[in-house]
N, C-alpha and C positions, 0 to 999 in steps of 0.2 A: 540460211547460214550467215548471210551480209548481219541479221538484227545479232546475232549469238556472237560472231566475232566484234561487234561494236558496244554492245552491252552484253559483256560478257553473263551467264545464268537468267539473265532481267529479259535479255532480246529474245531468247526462246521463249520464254514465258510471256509476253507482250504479243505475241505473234499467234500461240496458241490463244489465246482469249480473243484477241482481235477474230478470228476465223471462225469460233465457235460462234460469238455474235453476228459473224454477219451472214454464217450461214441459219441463225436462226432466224434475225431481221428479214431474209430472203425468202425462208421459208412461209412466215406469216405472213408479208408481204402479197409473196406471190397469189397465195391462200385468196388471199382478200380481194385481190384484184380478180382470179378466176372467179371467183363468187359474184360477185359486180355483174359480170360477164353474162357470168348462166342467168342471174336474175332478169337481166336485162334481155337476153335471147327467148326466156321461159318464162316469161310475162301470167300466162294463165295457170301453170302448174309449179309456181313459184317455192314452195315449201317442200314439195317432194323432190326436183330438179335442185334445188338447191342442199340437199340432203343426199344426192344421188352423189352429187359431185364431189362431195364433202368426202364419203366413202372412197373416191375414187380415187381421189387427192392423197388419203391417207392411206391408202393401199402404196400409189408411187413411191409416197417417201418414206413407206418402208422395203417395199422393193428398192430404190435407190441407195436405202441404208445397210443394207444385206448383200445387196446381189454382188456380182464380180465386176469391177471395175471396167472392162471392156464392152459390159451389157448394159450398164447404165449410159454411158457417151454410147451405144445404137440407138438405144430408145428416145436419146436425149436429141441427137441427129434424127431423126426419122419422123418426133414432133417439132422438130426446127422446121423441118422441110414441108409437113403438114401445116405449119401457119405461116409460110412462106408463099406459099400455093395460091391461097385466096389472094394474096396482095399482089404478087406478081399479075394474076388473071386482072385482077382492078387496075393497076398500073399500065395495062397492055390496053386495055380497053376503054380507060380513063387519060390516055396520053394524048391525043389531040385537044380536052379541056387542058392539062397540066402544061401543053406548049405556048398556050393560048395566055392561060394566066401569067406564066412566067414573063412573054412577051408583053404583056400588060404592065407588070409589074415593073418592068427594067425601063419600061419608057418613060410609065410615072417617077420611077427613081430619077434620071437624066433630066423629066421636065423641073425637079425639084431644084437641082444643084444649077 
């Protein structure tokens, strides 16, 4: 509403295009980056795994393009929390190296200055 009342016809129209792109930039994006992923995870069955995912990928964003808006933000929550998971266990388990570094780090910062 702020772009339409400042450029009146021009701001609404600025705003839908800005969003189509950047939800399509996001969309491939994303794409590319989970492919990376699986390549890198599925090392010996690279071509089918990477084809698997492909499927998978385009199934969500058309479930996400269809479904109800309420169902999308679950699913969208539910793989949040799913890649949240592994990190947090890393972080728990990985916290006496990361207090360690830190402490390294700050004292070589102070021996600097």
């Amino acid at each position: 509403q702020a772009f339409g009342q400042a450029l009146p016809y021009l701001g609404n129209v600025v705003i839908s295009i800005s969003t189509v792109f950047f939800a399509l930039s996001t969309i491939l994006g994303w794409a590319y980056y989970g492919e990376v992923c699986v390549t890198y995870l599925f090392k010996s069955h690279q071509k089918s795994a990477v084809l698997v995912y492909r499927l998978i990928y385009i199934a969500f964003v058309f479930i996400g393009a269809v479904a109800e808006i309420e169902i999308v933000w679950l699913i969208a929550d539910c793989f949040n929390v799913l890649m949240a998971l592994p990190n947090l266990i890393a972080l728990t388990v990985l916290s006496k190296v990361v207090v360690d570094a830190t402490k390294k780090h700050f004292e070589n910062k102070l021996e600097i200055k």
